[in-house]
C-alpha positions, 0 to 999 in steps of 0.5 A: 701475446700478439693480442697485447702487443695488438693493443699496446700498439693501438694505445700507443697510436692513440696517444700519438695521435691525440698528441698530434691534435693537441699540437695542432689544436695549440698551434692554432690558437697560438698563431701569431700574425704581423703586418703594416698599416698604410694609407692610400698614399702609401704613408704609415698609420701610426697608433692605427687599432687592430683588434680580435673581432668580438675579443679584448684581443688587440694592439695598436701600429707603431711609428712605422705603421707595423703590428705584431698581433698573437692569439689569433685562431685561423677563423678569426677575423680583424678589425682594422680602424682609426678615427678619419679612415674607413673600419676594414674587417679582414678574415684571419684564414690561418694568414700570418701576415696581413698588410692593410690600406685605409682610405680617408672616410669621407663620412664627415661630409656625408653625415646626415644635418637635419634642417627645417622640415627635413634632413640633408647630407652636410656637403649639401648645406648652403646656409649657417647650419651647426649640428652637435650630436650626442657624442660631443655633448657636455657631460655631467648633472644640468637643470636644463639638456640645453646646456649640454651646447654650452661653447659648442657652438659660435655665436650660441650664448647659454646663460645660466645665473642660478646653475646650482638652483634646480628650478633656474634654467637656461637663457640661450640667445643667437648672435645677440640681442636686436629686439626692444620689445619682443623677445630675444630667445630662439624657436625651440623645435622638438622633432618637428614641434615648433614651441616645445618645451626643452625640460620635458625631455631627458638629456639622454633621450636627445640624439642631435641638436642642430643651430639655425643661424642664418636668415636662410636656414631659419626663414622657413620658420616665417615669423617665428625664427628671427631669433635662430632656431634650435632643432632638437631630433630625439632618439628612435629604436634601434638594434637588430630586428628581433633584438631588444637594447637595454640602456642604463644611464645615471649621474648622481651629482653634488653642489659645493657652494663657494664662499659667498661676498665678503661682509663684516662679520659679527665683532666687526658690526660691533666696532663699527657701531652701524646699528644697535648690537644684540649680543650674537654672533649670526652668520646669516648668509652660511645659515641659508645655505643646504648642508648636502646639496645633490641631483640625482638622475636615473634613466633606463631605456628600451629600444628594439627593430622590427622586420617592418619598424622600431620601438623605443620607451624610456624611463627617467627619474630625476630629484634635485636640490638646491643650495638653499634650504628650500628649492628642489625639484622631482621629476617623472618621466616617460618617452614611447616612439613607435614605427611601423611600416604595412604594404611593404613599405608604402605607409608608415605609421609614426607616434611618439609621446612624452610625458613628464610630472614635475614638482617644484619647491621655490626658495626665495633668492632674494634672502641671501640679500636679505642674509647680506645686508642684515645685522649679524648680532641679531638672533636666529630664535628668540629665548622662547625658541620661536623666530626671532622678527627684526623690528627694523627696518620696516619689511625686514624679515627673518631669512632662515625663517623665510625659507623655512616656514613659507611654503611655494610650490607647483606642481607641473605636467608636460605633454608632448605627442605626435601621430603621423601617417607617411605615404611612399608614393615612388621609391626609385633609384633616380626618383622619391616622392611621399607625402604626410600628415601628422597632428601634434599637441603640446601640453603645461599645465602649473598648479602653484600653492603659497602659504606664508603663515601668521609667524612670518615677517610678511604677516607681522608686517602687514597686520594679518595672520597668514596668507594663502595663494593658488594659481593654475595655468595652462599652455597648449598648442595643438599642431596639424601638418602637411607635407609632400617631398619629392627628389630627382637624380639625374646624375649631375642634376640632383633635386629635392623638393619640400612643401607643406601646409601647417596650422597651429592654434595656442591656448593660454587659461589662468585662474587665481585666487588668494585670501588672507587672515586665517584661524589656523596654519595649519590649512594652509591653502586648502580652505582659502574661504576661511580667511577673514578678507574674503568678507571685507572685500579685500581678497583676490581672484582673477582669470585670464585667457588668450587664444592665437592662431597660425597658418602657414604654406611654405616650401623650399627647393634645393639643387646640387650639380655634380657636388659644385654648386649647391643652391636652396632657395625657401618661401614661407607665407603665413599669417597669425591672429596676433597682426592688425586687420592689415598686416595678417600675412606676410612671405619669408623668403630665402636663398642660399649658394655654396660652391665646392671647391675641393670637387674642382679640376685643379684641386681634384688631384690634392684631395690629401690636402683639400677635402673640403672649401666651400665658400658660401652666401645667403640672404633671408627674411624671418619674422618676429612675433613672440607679443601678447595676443589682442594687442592690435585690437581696442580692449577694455578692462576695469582699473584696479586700485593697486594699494587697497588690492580691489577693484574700483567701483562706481555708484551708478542708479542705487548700485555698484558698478564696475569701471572699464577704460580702454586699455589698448588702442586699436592698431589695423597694421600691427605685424611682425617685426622683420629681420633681413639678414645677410651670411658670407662664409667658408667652410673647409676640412683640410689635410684630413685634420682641420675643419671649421669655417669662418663667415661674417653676418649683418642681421638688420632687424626693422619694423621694431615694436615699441610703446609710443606716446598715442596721440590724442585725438584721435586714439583714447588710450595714452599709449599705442604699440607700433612697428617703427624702429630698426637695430642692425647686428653684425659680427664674425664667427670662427670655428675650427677643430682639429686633431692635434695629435693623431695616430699616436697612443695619446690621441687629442682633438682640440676646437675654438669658437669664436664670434664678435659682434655688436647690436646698435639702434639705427632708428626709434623715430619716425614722422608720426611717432617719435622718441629720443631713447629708450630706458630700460631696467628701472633702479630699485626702491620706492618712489624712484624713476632712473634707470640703468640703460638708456638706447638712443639712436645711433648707439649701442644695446647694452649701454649703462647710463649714469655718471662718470666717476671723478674720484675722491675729495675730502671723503665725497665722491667727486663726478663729471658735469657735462662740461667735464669739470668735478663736483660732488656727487650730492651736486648731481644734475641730470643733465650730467649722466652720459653712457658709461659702459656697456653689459654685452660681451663684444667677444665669446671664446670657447676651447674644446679639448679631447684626449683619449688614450686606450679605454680612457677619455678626457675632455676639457671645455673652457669659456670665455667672454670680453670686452664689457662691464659689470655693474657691481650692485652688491657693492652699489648696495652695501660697498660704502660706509654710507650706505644704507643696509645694515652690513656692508662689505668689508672693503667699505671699512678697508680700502674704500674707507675714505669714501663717505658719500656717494652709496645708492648712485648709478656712477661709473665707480660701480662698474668693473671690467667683466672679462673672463676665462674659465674652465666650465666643464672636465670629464673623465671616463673609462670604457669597458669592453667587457669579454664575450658574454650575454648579458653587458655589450658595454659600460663607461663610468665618468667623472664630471667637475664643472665650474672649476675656476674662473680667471677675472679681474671682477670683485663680484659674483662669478662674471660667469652667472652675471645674466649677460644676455637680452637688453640688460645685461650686466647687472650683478644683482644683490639677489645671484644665486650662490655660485658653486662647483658641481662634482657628478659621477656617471655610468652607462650600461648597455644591455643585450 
């Protein structure tokens, strides 16, 4: 009895106890914690995030800073964060109140900017610098990364004319255009690689891009950075050490075409009786366009840390098409960077390698002229099911046919290595010094093949049965490379030195050959002797070459005392085989101050206010010298007799021989053209909410490169290329960004860039070489000598020349004289013609918008430019009754019916006002924080529109894919690509 009542009491305390456990167990898990959220003045963080550590376990503060958090065990930890303060992880520690003070995160101005040759914190930047990272990058499907920067900064024009063409790219151009000659894009520079080529790397394989404006920042790059230059800094290995990181990142994307010109259809081409009718009904432009237009992109990488380095390797496969029934483009790509650190730390070892195939197909843009203009009562197919061939008007052409049966394409392959030892020579608290040596290649090489067969218009037009074409060029540039770095603290003396010795030497190869007149299609260009020109002489070969070199010695210093005064001061001496005998080398100096404000006495004690106001001033000399080789040099070569496609030949002792004339004149001082630039900004972070700057430029670019008329004697050649004129660039840039709303649940960062600026010609003449203007871009068809731009001294890059438009008498279109009165237009003299617009923007705006609310982001990017012309060349071409195409627009026939002359005439009734604003680029996406696991850290899924609409007054072509950029700009050529809207979807995965 005492034995059960033994162990009826032990169940019993059994159980108690377990009971006991449990409630304490429950109670520790169900532990509730509450407290508030301030700032280090005191004031409440509204909408601050406080989160379960390593959990999905999380709330936001209300209006009064407050929090009440449950499911919360005792040994967890809280993570307390918002965007503009210091994260703070608290230990739980079985609390049940936890009262937090955020400080401001001064991160903002400690973020690291690379620059040329090395990297400074942004508070130590003098000179125009804009940096964009990952992050703020646009999203969605893009032919070209360097689209990703589009709006993101002032005075960065990216153009794109053909955005839905897989082979188009981008053009980018830095506060204008100032060179006659040479060109205009800015220097790409790839990890330290001057000259890369953007395409050959994946969009999400690029951490940062950095925009050198300013002569300062760029001079460092001597002769090649008077266009700007363009820093792009690839992703490195990552993680933990010992633990790989696995990221999969896609987009899959479609092109929606929109509607094309507005043209007479089949019935209205009949009523008009413009030409003979055939009978049917053919929508030539709908027919050239791709029923599923698509770009796909795959990419996975594999990144990881080792005790002494990282390692990272990236995959990606990218296949897209056009909008035409032809164009597309296949991609493979791989990326592999490497670190390793030996004798504890002394030497690194660094490489990386990129490597991408690319196969291209080209449409031919120019048939959806073609498509325009053509008759639509002709027939696709004859009766027999072969392509119908137009008879008239001679060349004309079957577009369906063109793009379908013409086989174009090239096979592309991009290298891109770099191997560098890095020797640590002091590591110290106060002192740094290390030195390196890196060699670099840069490699394209482009295999083309053209077949158009015996069926085609070219081959019943010029009597021959098919013709075939290979081409294969090759570009390298092989980079050797020094630097030494050294820096010294000395409390409020801070130093950084940089020297460095480079040598580059670019090669260019070209071989081709073609031939005409085969037995069989079906060859295509794999038996190119077979063609029957080869024996009469008429087939065509030829090889090319050109070899430059480059040295330069170049070093930079930069001084901060006490975070007040920031100086950097740069030299570049370097010299090219392209100069004349006389003008090898040349010094690129720079010199740049910025005072810091925010970090003086009397505003020391309103850092709520004031975080930053740094005004600034720089001035720089950079070079420009992207021309052809041997251009100062006497070269021969042998004329070739254009209409009959062969060489011209001499009878000489019995035998044919080959002519040679000079084609060069010999120039001892050809150089680079130079660009003396001056920069006064401000760059300021206020209230923990603005930041931005605002600064002013005048760029003068001098010792321009033009052909001259050579006189002679004593020069043989006709013409000689020299160094004379002088353009001047000024203009002003906004940019500010700032957070709407913060710390609410809806949470929007909003920014503006704006710049204005014009380019005008200063000087074209001097006392031994002389011209009154320069004309650029010739007017199409044969036999014609005007031109669409004229440049003289004293005005503006960009303007239009032609007649002013009077308007319309008894069916003429009527024109001013030179002394203002109205004639027709068929009464047109030269001498009437006077500039009558401009193609250059004088203004870009562009409206970044970010809205986050929990796990959902959305961003909205709108663009916009002003104050220029369009010349309309669809209406020019087909807009009047008069003209001399088949089809023409429909408001030839409407409201410009009572018009009968007048087509076919550069005049101001062509050109349009081609201000526009538009919204370029939305996204939304959703980030998922997946509960504890071992496999997913996390996931985001997006959804890209871009090129959603367009605000204009133009008639024409989207204003925004009229090419806006170089000398002539403006036209909207009858050949633009189909505009569209691009609809992508996204998904990142990262792996653990």
């Amino acid at each position: 009895m005492n034995v059960k009542r033994t162990k009826l009491c032990l169940c019993r305390s059994l159980l108690l106890m377990a009971g006991l456990l449990f409630a304490v167990a429950s109670f520790a898990q169900d532990l509730t914690v509450k407290g508030k959220v301030t700032d280090t003045t005191g004031e409440t963080v509204i909408g601050a995030n406080v989160t379960v550590k390593g959990t999905t376990n999380g709330i936001i503060t209300d209006i009064d800073g407050n929090y009440t958090l449950s499911g919360v065990k005792p040994s967890s930890v809280l993570v307390f964060s918002f965007i503009g303060y210091k994260t703070q992880e608290i230990p739980c520690s079985g609390r049940k109140e936890i009262n937090v003070v955020l400080s401001e995160d001064a991160q903002a101005l400690d973020e690291v900017v690379v620059v040329g040759y090395g990297s400074l914190s942004k508070k130590e930047l003098s000179s125009s610098i804009v940096q964009v990272d990952r992050s703020k990058f646009l999203q969605g499907s893009m032919n070209n990364p360097m689209e990703m920067l589009t709006g993101k900064v002032a005075g960065l024009t990216v153009n794109n004319t053909a955005a839905a063409n897989p082979n188009a790219s981008s053009s980018l151009q830095i506060r204008g255009a100032t060179s006659i000659s040479a060109s205009n894009d800015p220097l790409v520079v790839i990890d330290g690689v001057a000259g890369g080529d953007i395409r050959n790397l994946a969009a999400q394989d690029i951490e940062s891009m950095t925009v050198l404006k300013d002569a300062a920042s760029a001079a460092i790059y001597g002769t090649r950075g008077a266009n700007g230059v363009i820093l792009i800094t690839t992703r490195k290995g990552v993680g933990e050490a010992g633990r790989v990181q696995v990221t999969y990142d896609s987009w899959f994307g479609v092109n929606l075409a929109k509607s094309g010109p507005d043209i007479l259809s089949a019935d209205e081409f009949r009523r008009s009786r413009r030409a003979t009718d055939y009978g049917y009904s053919t929508d030539w432009y709908d027919l050239l366009l791709r029923d599923f237009s698509y770009d796909n992109n795959q990419y996975l990488s594999i990144d990881g840390s080792t005790k002494n380095g990282y390692y990272g390797a990236s995959f990606n496969y990218k296949k897209a098409t056009g909008l035409d029934l032809n164009s597309s483009r296949e991609e493979f790509g791989g990326r592999f960077v490497l670190n390793q650190r030996m004798m504890d730390g002394i030497v690194e070892l660094n490489g990386s390698l990129n490597a991408r195939r690319v196969n291209e197909v080209w449409g031919n843009d120019g048939m959806f002229d073609t498509a325009l203009s053509m008759n639509p009562t002709m027939p696709l197919y004859n009766e027999d099911g072969t392509y119908f061939q137009p008879t008239s008007p001679t060349g004309a052409r079957n577009p369906v046919q063109e793009l379908k049966e013409i086989d174009n394409n090239g096979q592309r392959v991009y290298l891109l290595g770099t191997a560098e030892v890095k020797v640590n020579l002091i590591r110290s608290e106060k002192q740094m010094l290390n030195t390196s040596l890196s060699y670099s290649l840069h490699y394209n090489d482009l295999k083309q093949h053209y077949y158009t067969p015996s069926t085609a218009g070219e081959s019943y037009w010029n009597g021959y049965n098919g013709r075939a074409e290979v081409t294969y060029q090759k570009w390298y540039t092989s980079r050797l490379e020094w630097l030494g770095n050294y820096s010294l603290d000395l409390g409020d003396h801070n130093f950084k030195a940089m020297v460095g010795y480079n040598y580059e030497q670019t090669t260019w190869e070209r071989l081709q050959a073609g031939n005409s007149d085969f037995n069989f299609d079906d060859i295509l260009w794999n038996n190119l002797g077979s063609g029957s020109y080869l024996a009469k002489g008429k087939a065509s070969m030829g090889t090319g070459k050109s070899l430059a070199k480059l040295i330069g010695v170049f070093g930079r210093i930069n001084y901060n005392w006490k975070n007040l005064l920031i100086a950097s001061a740069s030299i570049r001496y370097e010299g090219s085989t392209k100069f004349g005998a006389d003008q090898k080398w040349g010094a690129f100096p720079s010199l740049s101050l910025a005072w810091e404000m925010a970090n003086m006495g009397f505003l020391k004690d309103h850092q709520n206010i004031v975080q930053s106001l740094k005004p600034r001033v720089s001035y720089g000399v950079t070079g420009r010298s992207d021309f052809d080789c041997y251009q100062s040099l006497a070269t021969y070569g042998s004329h070739k007799n254009a209409q009959l496609n062969v060489t011209d030949t001499y009878l000489m002792d019995g035998a044919w021989v080959t002519g040679y004339a000079p084609s060069v004149n010999a120039n001892s001082k050809l150089g680079w053209e130079k660009s003396v630039s001056m920069n006064i900004g401000v760059d300021f972070a206020l209230w923990n909410r603005l930041r931005g700057s605002v600064e002013w430029f005048d760029r003068q670019s001098r010792d321009l490169l033009y052909n001259y008329t050579a006189p002679q004697p004593p020069y043989i050649y006709s013409t000689i290329l020299v160094n004379v004129g002088t353009t001047v660039n000024r203009g002003i840039e906004v940019s500010l960004e700032g957070d709407a709303f913060k710390g609410t649940p809806v949470e929007w960062t909003t920014g503006v860039n704006y710049s204005y600026g014009t380019t005008k010609l200063d000087k074209l003449s001097n006392s031994l070489y002389k011209a009154s203007y320069v004309e650029l871009y010739q007017k199409p068809g044969v036999g014609t000598s005007e031109y669409f731009f004229r440049v003289e001294e004293g005005s503006k890059i960009g303007q239009f020349y032609g007649y002013e438009y009077a308007g319309v008498e008894n069916g003429d279109m009527m024109i001013y004289t030179d002394e203002g009165e109205k004639v027709p237009v068929s009464k047109a003299d030269v001498k009437y013609k006077r500039h009558i617009g401009n193609g250059t923007p004088t203004s870009y705006l562009s409206w970044s918008n970010t809205l986050r609310y929990k796990n959902f982001d959305l961003s909205l990017m709108f663009n916009g430019a002003f104050g220029f012309e369009i010349f309309n060349m669809r209406r020019y071409g087909m807009g009047l009754k008069g003209c001399g195409t088949d089809n023409v627009l429909r408001d030839a026939y409407g409201k410009d019916a009572d018009i009968t002359t007048g087509g076919g005439v550069i005049s101001s009734f062509f050109l349009e006002k081609g201000d526009y604003f538009k919204l370029d680029n939305l996204t939304l996406g959703y980030t998922i924080t997946p509960k504890e696991n071992k496999f997913i850290r996390g996931m985001r899924v997006y959804l890209t529109a871009k090129n959603l609409f367009t605000l204009t007054g133009y008639s024409g072509n989207d204003p925004s894919a009229v090419a806006i950029n170089g000398l002539t700009p403006g036209v909207d050529t009858n050949s633009a690509y189909p505009s569209a809207t691009q609809l992508s979807v996204g998904l990142n995965i990262r792996f653990k």
